[in-house]
N, C-alpha and C positions, 0 to 999 in steps of 0.2 A: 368126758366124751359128749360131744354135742348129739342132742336127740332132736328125730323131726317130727315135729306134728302131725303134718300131713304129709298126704304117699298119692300119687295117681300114677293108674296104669300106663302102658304103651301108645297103647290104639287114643284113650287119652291125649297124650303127652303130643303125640302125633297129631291129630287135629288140633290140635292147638296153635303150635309151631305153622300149622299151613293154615289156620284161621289169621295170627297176626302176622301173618306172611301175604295174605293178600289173596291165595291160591282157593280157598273156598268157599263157595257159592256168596255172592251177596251180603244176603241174611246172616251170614257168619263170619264176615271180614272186619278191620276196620280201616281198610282203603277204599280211595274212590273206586265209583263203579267204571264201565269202560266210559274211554273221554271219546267225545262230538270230534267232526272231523276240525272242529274250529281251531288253528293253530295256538292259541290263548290258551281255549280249555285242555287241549293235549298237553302244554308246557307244566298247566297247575295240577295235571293230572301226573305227571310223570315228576315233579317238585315233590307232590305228595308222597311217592311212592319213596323216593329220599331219604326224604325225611322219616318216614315210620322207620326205617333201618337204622337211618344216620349216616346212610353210604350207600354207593355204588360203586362195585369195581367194576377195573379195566381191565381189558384186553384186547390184543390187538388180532387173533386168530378170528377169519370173517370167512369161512367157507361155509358156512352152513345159509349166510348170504346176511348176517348180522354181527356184530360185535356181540360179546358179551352182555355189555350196559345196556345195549339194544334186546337181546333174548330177553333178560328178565324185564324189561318194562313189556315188551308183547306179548309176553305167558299173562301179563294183566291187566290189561288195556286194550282191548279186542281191535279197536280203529284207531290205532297210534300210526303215524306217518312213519317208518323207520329211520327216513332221515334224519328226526327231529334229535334220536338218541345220540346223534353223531356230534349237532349241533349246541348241545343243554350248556356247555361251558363257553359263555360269552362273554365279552366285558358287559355289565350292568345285570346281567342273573343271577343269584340271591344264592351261588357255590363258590365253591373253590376246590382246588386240587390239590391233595397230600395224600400220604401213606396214614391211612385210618387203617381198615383192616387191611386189604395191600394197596398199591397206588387206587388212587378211587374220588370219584367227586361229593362233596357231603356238603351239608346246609352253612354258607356265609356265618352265621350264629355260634358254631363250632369252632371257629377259628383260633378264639383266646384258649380254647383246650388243650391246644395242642403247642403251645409255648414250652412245656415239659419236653418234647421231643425231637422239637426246635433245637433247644438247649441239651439235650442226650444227643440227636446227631451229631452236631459239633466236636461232643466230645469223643467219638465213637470211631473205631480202629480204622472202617472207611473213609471217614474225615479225613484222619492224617494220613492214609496211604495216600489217598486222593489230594491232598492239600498241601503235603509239605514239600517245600518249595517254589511253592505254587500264589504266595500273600501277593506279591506284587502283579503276577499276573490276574487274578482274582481282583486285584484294586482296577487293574486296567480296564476288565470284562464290565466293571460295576459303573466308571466311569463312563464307557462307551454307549453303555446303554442308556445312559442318564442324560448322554446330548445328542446320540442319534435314534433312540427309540429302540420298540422292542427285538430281542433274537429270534427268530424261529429254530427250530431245532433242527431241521432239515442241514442249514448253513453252518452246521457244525459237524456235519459228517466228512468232509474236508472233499467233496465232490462238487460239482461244476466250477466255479471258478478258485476254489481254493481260498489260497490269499491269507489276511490273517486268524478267519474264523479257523482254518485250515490246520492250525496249529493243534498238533496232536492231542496235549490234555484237555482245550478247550471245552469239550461235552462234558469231560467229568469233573472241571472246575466249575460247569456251569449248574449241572446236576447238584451238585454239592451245596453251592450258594440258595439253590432251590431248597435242601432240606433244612437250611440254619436258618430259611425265611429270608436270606440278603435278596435274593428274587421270587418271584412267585409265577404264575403258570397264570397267563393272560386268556389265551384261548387253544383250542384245538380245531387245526381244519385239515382234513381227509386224515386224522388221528396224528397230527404232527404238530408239539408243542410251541406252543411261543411264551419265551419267556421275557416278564419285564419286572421292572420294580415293585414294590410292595405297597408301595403308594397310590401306583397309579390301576392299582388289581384290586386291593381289597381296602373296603371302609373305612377310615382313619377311626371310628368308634369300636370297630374289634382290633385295629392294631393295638389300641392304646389300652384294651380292658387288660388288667391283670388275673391270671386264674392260680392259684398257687395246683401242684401237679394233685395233689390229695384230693383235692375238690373237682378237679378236671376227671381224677379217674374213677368218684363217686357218680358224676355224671355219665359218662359211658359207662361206666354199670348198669346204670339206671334206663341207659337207652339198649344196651343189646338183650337187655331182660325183656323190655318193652318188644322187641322184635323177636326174640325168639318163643317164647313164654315160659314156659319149665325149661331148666339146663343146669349142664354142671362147673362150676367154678370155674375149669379148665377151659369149656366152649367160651362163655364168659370173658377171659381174658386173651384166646387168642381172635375174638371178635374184632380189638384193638389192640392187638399185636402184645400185650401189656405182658410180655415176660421177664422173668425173675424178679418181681414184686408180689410175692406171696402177702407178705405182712400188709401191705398199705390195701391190697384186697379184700380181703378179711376184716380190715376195718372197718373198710368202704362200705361193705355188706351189711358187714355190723349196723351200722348208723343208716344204712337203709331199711334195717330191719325196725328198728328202734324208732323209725321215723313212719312206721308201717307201711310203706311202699312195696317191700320184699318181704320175704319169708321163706323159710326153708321146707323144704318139699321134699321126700324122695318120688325118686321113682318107681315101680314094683316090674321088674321084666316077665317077659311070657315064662320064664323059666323059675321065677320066683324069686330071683337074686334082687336086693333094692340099692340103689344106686344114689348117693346124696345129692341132694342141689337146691335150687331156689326157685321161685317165680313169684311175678308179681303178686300183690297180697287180691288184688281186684280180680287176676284170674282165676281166683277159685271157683269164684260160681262162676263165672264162664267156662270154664274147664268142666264144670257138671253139666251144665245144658247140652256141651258140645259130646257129651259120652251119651247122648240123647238122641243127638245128632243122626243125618243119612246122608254121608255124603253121594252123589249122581256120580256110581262109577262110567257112566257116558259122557260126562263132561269131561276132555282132558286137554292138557294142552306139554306142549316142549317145555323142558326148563333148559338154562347154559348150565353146564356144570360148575359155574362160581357162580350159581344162584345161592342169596345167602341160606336158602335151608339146605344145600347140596355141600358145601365147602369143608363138610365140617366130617372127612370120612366116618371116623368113627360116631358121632351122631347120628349119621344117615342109617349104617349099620342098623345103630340101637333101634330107631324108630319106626324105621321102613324095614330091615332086612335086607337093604341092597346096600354090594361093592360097590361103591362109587368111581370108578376109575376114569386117569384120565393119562391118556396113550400118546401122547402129543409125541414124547421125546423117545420115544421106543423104535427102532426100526420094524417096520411093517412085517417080518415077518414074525416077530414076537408079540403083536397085538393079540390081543383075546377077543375084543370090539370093533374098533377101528380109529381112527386118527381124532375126531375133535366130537364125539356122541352125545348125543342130548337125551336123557333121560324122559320117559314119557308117563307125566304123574294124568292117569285116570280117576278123579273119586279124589279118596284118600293113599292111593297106592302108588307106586310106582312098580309100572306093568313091564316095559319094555325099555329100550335105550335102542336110539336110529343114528346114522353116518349119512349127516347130509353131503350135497357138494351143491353150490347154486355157482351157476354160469350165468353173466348177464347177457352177454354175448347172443346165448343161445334161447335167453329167454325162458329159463328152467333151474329147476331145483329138483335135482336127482336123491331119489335114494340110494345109496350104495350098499346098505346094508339092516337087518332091525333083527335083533335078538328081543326072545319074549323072556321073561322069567319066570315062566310057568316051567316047571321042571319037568312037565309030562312033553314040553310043546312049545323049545326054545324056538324053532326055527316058524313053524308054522302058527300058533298062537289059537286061542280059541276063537271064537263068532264073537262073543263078546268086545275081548282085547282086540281084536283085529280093527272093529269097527270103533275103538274108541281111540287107535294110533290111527286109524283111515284120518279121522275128526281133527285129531292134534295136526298134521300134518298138513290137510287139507285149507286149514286155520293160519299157518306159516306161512305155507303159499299164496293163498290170499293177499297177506299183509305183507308179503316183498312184492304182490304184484308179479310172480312168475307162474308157468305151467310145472304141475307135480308132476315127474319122469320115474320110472321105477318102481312104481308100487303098484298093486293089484289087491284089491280090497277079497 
């Protein structure tokens, strides 16, 4: 039976996760601080933020008056343009686009990592539904693009003029050739892909690096450790999707254990139960200082609910004590919250969850709704909480540049 050394608390555990997350004060992050209005320094500012993850997911759900990839760069970059989140996937910027933890943009340098599931999609049940029958048309698609340049994704939904993009499987042999790598994802404008060759997307020095899949998944180890800090095997592996590979994990570990990078840790819960897992060997003493720590429950800001500390329900549970839900797909009358809610971390807490709606139209960003999780005072919230979702909220509006509708401090 493997035993752990070390054990850190919750509250612990917890500022940890929102220290290498970017979400705590300065003095205790290790991302940039917020970027200059300079469009330079917001690009290296929001590269950085990337990069400590090794991702950014997407989505395409923008009522709240941001995408997704957009909410979590603006919970930590006080004067980011939000444009700029829209724009980060260009030809010549140092990403690319693939299914890391779900579709998501992550750092150019990555790219040979992911050769293992390059080669797993191909082989994989959607592959052949998607493909079979499909070689010659797929040679066609690959051809087309190679003399007349790239597709957008838009001209594959078989709307305005049809014709031969029009041709039914077309998106999902195109989608497909994207996951084997035979295309790659050039850019996004107004979140609509364009896809081209591989060649003409990504560095011919990471097409050609070999990474055998062992070594690939030591490294994402190694980086969603770096992002989270304490976790368990499990958070770990669905960080990058990395299911049904117990054994080559375990290994992974291993030799990052042995290479002193990681170590094994439990966790000790408020209830006294200990929970196994790892973190870096270097956050120990971080991990002490930060149980020293004060986090400013008046500092607070929105997170998106795929912010990578939010994604992880049963994490969030552990750490914070909150259900993390997301209502998207529910018809309105069986909501509990509301349609797309953004969680509102004060301090080290997570106090309340808000239902935005932002209209540009109208020049506003409505609140539609904010549950507190004080259990004395869901609806109404303390002097405290109030004024520290007034602050998150008043900090959104800002930076879309609308008027706040709806709320009464």
């Amino acid at each position: 039976m493997t035993t752990h050394s070390h054990c850190i608390d919750t509250r612990t555990a917890r500022r940890l996760a929102l220290a290498n997350a970017g979400l705590l004060e300065p003095r205790w992050t290790q991302l940039p601080r917020a970027a200059g209005r300079g469009a330079r320094r917001q690009r290296a500012a929001a590269h950085a933020i990337i990069r400590r993850f090794g991702y950014l997911q997407l989505d395409t759900v923008s009522i709240a008056g941001a995408r997704s990839h957009g909410l979590v760069l603006l919970s930590r970059l006080r004067n980011l343009d939000p444009l700029l989140a829209e724009q980060l996937l260009q030809p010549g910027e140092p990403l690319f686009e693939y299914w890391g933890h779900e579709a998501s943009w992550m750092p150019i340098d990555l790219y040979p990592l992911f050769e293992f599931r390059r080669q797993g999609l191909r082989r994989s049940k959607y592959w052949k539904r998607w493909m079979t029958g499909q070689s010659a048309f797929a040679r066609d698609i690959l051809q087309r693009v190679r003399d007349e340049g790239p597709i957008r994704s838009v001209d594959l939904d078989g709307k305005g003029e049809g014709g031969w993009w029009g041709h039914k499987p077309a998106k999902r042999v195109v989608v497909a050739l994207w996951w084997s790598g035979d295309l790659a994802i050039r850019e996004r404008a107004n979140f609509q892909r364009t896809f081209d060759l591989p060649e003409r997307v990504i560095p011919q020095s990471y097409r050609s690096t070999s990474v055998e899949r062992h070594d690939a998944v030591r490294h994402l180890l190694r980086l969603a450790l770096e992002g989270h800090g304490w976790a368990t095997v499990g958070t770990l592996a669905s960080t990058w999707r990395l299911s049904n590979m117990r054994p080559t994990l375990h290994r992974a570990l291993d030799e990052l254990e042995s290479e002193g990078f990681a170590t094994r840790c439990a966790l000790r819960t408020d209830s006294g139960r200990t929970v196994p897992g790892w973190i870096p060997a270097r956050d120990l003493d971080r991990a002490a200082r930060l149980r020293r720590a004060r986090p400013n429950p008046s500092s607070a800001v929105l997170l998106s609910p795929f912010d990578p500390v939010l994604w992880d329900r049963a994490r969030v549970a552990q750490l914070f004590g909150f259900d993390q839900l997301l209502e998207i797909f529910k018809p309105q009358h069986e909501r509990r919250y509301g349609y797309f809610c953004l969680p509102v971390l004060a301090g080290e807490h997570l106090i309340a969850r808000v239902d935005l709606k932002a209209e540009r139209a109208k020049n506003e960003v409505r609140v539609l709704s904010c549950r507190f999780e004080s259990t004395a005072s869901r609806r109404a919230g303390s002097a405290v909480e109030r004024a520290a979702v007034t602050l998150a909220l008043r900090r959104h509006a800002d930076a879309l540049g609308l008027a706040l509708r709806g709320w009464r401090n």
